[in-house]
MOPAC internal coordinates of N, CA, C and O (Angstrom, degrees):
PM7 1SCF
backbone

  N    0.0000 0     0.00 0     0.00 0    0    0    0
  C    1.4371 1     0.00 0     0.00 0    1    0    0
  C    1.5264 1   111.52 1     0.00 0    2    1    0
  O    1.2310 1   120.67 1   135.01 1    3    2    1
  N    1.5421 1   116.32 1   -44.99 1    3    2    1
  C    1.6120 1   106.91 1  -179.89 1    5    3    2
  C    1.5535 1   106.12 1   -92.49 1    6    5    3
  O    1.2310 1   127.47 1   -27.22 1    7    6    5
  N    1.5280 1   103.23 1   152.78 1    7    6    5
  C    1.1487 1   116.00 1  -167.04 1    9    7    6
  C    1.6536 1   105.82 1  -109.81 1   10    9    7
  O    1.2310 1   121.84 1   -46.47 1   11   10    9
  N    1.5028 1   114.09 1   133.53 1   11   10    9
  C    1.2296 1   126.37 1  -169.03 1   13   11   10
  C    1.4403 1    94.13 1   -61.80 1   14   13   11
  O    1.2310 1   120.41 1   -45.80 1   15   14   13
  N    1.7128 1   116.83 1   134.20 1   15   14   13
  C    1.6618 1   108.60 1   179.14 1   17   15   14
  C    1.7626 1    87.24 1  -104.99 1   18   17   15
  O    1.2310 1   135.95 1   -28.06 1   19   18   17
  N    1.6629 1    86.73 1   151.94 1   19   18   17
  C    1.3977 1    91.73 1   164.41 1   21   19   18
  C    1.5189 1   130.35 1   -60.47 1   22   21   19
  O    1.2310 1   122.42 1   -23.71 1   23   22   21
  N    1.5386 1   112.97 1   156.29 1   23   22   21
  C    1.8772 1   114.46 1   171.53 1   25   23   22
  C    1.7958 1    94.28 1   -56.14 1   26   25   23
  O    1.2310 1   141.27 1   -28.60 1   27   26   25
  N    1.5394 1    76.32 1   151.40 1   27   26   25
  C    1.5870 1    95.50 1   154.25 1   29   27   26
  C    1.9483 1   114.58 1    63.52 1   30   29   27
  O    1.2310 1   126.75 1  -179.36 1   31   30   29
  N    1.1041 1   104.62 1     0.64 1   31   30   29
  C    1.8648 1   115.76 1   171.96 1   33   31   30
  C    1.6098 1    97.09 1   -86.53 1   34   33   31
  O    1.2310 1   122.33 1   -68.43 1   35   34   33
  N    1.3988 1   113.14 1   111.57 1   35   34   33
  C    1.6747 1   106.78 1   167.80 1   37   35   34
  C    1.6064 1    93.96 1  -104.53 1   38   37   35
  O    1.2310 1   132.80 1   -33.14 1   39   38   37
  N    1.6350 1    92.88 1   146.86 1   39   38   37
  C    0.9326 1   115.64 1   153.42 1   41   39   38
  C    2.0279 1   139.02 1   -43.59 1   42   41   39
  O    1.2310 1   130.16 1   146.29 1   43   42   41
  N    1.1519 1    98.00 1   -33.71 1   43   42   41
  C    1.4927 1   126.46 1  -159.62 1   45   43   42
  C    1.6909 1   109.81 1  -172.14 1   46   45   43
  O    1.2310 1   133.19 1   -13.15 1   47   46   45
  N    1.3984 1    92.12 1   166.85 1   47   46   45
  C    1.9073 1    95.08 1   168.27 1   49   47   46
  C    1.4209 1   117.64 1   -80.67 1   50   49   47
  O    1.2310 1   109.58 1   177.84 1   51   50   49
  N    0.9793 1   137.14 1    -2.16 1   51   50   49
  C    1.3413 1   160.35 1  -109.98 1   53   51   50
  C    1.4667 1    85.58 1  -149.44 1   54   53   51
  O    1.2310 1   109.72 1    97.15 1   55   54   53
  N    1.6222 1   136.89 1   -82.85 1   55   54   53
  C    1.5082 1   141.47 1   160.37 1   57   55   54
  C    1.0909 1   115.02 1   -33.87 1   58   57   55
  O    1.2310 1   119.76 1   138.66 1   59   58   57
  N    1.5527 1   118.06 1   -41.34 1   59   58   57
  C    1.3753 1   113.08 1   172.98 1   61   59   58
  C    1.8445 1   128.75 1   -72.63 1   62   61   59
  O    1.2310 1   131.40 1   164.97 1   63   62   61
  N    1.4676 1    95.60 1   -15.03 1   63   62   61
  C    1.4455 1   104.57 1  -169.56 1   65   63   62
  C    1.4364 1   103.85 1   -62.90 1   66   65   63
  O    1.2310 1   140.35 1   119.96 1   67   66   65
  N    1.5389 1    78.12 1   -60.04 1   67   66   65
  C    2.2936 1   125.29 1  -176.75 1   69   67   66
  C    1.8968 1    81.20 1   -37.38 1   70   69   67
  O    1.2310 1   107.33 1   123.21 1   71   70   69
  N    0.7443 1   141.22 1   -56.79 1   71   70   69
  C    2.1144 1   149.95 1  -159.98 1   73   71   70
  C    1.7358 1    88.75 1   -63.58 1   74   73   71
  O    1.2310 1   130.64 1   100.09 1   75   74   73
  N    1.4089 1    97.07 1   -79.91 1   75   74   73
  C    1.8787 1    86.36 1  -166.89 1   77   75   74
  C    1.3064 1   110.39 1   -71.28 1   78   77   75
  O    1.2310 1   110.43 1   162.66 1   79   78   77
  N    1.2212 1   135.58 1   -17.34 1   79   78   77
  C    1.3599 1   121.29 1  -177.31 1   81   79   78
  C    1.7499 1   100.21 1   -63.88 1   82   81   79
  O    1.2310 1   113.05 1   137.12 1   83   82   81
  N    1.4600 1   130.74 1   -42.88 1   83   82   81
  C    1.0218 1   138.75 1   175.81 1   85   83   82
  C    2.1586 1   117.88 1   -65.03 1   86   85   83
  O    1.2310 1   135.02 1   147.27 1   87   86   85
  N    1.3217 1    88.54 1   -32.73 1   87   86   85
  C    1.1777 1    87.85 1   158.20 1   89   87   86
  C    1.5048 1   129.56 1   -61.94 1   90   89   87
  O    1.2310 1   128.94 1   142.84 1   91   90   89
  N    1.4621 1   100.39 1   -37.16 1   91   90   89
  C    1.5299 1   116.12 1  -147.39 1   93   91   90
  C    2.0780 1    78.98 1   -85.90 1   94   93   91
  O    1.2310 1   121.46 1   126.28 1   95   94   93
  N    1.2503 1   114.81 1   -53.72 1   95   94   93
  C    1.7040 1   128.69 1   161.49 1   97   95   94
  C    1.7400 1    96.30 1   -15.85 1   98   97   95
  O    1.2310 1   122.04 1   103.26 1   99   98   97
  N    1.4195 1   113.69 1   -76.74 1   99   98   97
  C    1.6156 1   109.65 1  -171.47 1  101   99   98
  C    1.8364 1   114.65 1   -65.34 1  102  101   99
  O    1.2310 1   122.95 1   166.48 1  103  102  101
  N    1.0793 1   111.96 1   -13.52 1  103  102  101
  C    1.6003 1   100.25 1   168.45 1  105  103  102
  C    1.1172 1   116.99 1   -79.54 1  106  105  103
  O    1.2310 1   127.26 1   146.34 1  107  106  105
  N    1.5867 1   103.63 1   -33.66 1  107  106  105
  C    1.6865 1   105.56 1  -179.60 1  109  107  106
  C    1.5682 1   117.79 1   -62.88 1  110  109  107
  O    1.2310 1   134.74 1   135.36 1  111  110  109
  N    1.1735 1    89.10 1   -44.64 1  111  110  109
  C    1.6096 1   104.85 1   178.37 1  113  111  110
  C    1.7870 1   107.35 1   -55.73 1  114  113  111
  O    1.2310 1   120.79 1   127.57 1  115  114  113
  N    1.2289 1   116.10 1   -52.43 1  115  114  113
  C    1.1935 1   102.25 1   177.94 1  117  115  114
  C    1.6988 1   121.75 1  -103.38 1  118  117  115
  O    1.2310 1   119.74 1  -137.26 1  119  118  117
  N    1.4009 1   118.11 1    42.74 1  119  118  117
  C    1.4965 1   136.56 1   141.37 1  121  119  118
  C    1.7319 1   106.88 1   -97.48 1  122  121  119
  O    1.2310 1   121.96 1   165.24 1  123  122  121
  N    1.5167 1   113.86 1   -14.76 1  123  122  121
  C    1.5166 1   103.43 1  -173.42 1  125  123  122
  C    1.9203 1    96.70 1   -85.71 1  126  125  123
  O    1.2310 1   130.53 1   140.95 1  127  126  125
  N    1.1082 1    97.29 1   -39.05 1  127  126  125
  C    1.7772 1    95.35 1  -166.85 1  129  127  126
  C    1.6723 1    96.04 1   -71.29 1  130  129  127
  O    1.2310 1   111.45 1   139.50 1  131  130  129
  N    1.6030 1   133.71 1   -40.50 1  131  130  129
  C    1.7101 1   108.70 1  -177.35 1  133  131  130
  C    1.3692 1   107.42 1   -81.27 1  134  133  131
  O    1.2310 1   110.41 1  -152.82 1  135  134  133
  N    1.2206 1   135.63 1    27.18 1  135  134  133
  C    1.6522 1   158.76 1   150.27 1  137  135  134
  C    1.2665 1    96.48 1   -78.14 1  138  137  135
  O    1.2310 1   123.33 1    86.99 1  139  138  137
  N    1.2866 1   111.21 1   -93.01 1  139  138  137
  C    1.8012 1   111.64 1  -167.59 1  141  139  138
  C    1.3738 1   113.37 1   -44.61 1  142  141  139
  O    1.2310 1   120.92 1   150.63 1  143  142  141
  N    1.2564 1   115.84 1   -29.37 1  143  142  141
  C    1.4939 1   122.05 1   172.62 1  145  143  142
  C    1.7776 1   122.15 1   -61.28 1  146  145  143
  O    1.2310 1   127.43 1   174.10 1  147  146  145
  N    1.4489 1   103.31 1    -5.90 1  147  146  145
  C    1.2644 1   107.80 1  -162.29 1  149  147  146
  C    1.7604 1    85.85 1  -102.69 1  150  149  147
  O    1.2310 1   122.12 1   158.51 1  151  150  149
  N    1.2866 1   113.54 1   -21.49 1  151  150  149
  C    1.5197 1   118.77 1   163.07 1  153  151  150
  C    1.2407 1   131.04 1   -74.14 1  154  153  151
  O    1.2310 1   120.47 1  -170.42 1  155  154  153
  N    1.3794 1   116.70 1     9.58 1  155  154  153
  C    1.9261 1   120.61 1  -151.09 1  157  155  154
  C    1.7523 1    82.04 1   -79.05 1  158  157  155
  O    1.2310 1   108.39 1   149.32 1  159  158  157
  N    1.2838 1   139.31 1   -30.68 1  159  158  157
  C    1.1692 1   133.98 1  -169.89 1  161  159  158
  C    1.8083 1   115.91 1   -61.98 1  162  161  159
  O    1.2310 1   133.17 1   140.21 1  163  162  161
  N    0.9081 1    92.15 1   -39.79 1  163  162  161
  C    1.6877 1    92.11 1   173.64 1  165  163  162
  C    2.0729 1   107.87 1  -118.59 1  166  165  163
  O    1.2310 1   128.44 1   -76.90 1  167  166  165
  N    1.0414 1   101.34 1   103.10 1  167  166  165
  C    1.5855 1   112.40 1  -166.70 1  169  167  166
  C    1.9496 1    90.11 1   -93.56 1  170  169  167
  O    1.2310 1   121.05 1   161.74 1  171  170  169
  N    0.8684 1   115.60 1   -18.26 1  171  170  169
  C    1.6483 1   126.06 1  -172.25 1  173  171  170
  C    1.8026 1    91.69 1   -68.89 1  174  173  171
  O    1.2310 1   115.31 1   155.73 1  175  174  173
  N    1.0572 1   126.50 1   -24.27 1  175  174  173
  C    1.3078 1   142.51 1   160.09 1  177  175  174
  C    1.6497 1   131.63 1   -34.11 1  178  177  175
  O    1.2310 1   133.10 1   108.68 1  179  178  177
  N    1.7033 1    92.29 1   -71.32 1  179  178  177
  C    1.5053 1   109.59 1   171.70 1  181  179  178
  C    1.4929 1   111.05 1   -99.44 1  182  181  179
  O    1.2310 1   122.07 1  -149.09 1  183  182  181
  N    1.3545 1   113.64 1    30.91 1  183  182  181
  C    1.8517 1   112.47 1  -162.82 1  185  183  182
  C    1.8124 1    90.11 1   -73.21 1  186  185  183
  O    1.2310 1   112.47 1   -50.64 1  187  186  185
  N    1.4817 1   131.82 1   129.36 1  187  186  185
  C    1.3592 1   130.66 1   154.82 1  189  187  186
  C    1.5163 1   104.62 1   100.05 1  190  189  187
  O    1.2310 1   121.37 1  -178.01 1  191  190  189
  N    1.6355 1   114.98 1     1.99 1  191  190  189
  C    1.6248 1   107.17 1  -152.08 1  193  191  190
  C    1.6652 1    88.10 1   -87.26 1  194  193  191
  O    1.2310 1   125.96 1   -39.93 1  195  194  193
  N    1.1506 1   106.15 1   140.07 1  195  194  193
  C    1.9188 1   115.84 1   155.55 1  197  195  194
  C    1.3566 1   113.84 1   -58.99 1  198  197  195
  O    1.2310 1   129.41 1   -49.56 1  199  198  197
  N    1.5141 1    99.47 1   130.44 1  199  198  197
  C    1.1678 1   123.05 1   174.04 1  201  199  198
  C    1.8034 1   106.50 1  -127.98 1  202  201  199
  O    1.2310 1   135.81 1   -54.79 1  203  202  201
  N    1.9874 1    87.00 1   125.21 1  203  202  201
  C    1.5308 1   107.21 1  -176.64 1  205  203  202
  C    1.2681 1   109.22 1  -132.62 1  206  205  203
  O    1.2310 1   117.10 1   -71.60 1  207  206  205
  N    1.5299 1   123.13 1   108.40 1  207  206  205
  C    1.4052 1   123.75 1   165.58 1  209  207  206
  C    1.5337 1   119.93 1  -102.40 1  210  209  207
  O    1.2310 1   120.97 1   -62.63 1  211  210  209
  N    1.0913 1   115.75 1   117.37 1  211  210  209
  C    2.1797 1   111.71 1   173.01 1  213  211  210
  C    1.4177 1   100.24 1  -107.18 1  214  213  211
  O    1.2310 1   133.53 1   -52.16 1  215  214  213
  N    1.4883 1    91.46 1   127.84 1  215  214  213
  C    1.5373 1   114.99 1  -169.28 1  217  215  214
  C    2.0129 1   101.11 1  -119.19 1  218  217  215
  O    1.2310 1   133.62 1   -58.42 1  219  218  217
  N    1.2387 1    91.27 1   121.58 1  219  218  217
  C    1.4633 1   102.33 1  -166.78 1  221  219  218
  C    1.7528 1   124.00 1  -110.46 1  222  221  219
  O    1.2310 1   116.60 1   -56.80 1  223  222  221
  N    0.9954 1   124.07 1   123.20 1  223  222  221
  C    1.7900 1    93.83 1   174.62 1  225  223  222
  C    1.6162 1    95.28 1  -137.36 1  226  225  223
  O    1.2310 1   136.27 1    30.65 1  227  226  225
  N    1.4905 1    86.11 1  -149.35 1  227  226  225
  C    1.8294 1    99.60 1  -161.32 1  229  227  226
  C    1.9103 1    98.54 1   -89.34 1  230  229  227
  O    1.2310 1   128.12 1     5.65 1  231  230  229
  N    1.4293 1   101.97 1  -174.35 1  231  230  229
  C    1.5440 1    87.64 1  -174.47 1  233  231  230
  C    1.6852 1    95.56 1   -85.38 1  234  233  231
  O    1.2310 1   118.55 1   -21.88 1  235  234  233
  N    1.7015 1   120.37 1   158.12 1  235  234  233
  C    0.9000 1   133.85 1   164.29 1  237  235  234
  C    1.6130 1   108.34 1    64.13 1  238  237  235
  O    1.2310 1   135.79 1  -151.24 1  239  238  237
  N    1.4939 1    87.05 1    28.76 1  239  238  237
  C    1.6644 1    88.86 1   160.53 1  241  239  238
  C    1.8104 1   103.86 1  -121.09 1  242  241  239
  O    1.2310 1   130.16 1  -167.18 1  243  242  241
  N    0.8344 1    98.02 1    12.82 1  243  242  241
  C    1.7453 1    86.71 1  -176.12 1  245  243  242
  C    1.2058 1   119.54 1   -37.98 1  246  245  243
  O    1.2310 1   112.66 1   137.60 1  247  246  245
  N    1.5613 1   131.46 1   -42.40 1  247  246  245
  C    1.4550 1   118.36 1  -176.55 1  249  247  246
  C    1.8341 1   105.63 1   -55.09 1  250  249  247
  O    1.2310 1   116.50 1   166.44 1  251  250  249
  N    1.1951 1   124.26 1   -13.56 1  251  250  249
  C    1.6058 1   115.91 1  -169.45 1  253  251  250
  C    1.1158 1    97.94 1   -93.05 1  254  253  251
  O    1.2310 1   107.64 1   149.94 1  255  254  253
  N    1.1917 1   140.66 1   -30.06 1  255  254  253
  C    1.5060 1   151.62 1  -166.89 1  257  255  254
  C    2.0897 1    92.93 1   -79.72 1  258  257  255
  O    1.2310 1   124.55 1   112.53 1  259  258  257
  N    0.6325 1   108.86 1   -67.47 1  259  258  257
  C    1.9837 1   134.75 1   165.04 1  261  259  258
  C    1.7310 1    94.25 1   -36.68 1  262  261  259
  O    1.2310 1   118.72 1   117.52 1  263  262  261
  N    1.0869 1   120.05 1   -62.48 1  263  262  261
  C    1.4062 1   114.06 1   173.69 1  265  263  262
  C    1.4862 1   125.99 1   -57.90 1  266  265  263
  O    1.2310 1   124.08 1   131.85 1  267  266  265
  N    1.3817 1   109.79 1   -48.15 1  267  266  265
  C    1.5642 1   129.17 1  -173.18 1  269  267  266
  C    1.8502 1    97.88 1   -71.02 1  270  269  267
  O    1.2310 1   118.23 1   145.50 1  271  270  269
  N    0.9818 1   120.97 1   -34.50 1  271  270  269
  C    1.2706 1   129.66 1   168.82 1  273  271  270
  C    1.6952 1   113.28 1   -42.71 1  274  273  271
  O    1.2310 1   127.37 1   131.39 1  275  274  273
  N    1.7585 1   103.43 1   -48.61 1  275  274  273
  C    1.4144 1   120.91 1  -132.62 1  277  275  274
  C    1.6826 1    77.24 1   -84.33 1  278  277  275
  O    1.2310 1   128.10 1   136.44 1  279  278  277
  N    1.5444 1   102.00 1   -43.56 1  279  278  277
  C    1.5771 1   120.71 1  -162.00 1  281  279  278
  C    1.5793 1    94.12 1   -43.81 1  282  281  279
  O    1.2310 1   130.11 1   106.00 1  283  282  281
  N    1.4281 1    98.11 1   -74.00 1  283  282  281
  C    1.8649 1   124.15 1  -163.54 1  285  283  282
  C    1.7253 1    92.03 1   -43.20 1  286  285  283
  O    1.2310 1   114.70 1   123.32 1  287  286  285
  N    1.1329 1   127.66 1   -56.68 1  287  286  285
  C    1.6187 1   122.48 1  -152.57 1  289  287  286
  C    2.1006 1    82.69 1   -78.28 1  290  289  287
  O    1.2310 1   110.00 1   120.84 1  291  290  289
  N    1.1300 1   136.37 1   -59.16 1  291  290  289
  C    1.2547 1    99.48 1  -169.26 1  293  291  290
  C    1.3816 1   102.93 1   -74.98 1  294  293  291
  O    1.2310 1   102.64 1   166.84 1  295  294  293
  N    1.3180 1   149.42 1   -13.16 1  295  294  293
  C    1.6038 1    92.40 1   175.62 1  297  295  294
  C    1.1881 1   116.44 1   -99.93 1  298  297  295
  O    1.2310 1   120.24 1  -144.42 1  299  298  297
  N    1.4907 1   117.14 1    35.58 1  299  298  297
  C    1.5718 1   120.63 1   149.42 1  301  299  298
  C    1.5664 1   136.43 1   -92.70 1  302  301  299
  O    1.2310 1   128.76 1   175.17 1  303  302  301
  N    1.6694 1   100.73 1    -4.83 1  303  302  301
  C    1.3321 1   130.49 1   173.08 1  305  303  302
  C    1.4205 1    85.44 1   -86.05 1  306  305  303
  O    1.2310 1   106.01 1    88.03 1  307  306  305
  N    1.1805 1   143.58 1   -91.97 1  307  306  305
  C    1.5894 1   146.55 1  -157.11 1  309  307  306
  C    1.2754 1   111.55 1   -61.01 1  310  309  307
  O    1.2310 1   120.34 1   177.82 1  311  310  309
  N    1.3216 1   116.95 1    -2.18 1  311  310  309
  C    1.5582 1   118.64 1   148.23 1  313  311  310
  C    1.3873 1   128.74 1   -80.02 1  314  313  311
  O    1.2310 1   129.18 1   122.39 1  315  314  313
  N    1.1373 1    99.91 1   -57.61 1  315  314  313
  C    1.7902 1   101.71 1   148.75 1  317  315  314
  C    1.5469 1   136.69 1   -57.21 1  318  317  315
  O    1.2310 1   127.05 1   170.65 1  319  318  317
  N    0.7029 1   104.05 1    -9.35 1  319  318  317
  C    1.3583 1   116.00 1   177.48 1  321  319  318
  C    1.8009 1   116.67 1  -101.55 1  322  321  319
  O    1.2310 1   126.19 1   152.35 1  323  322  321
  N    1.2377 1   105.71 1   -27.65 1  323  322  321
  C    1.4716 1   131.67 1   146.31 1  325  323  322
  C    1.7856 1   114.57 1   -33.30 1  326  325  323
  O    1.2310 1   141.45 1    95.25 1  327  326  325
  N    1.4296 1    75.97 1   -84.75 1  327  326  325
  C    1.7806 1   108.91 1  -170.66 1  329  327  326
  C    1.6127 1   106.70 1   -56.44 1  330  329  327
  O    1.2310 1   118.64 1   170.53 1  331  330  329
  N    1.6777 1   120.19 1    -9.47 1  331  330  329
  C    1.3547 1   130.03 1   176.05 1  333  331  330
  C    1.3731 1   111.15 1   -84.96 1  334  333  331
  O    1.2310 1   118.38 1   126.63 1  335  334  333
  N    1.0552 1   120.70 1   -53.37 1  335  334  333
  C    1.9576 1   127.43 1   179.95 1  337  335  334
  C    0.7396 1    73.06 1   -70.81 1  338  337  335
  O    1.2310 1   120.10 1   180.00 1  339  338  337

């Protein structure tokens, strides 16, 4: 019954804001991790720290949101797993 809407059709200016602000969300996000990366030397650092990622998408995209998820959690396993040898 629902119909896949195309990328990039906002609803409003308002939908469109809600888009780049989330865009603007994933750059930040990934200037924060080649930062922390500049820390991988002392891990005694982040030992116990909470880790919270919200992963967001458009409607009736959930499997990409489900993927980007899948992405983010392994290469935080193969970072650790790194930082172990």
């Amino acid at each position: 019954m629902d119909v896949k809407k195309p990328p990039h059709q906002f609803y409003n200016d308002l939908d469109k804001a809600n888009y780049e602000l989330c865009k603007f969300s994933f750059l930040l996000l990934s200037f924060i991790v080649k930062c922390l990366s500049f820390f991988s030397d002392e891990p005694a650092l982040f030992k116990d720290a909470p880790i919270s990622i919200q992963v967001i998408g458009r409607t009736l995209e959930e499997e990409a949101v489900i993927r980007l998820g899948e992405i983010v959690d392994d290469a935080l396993k193969a970072k650790i797993q790194a930082t172990k040898l």
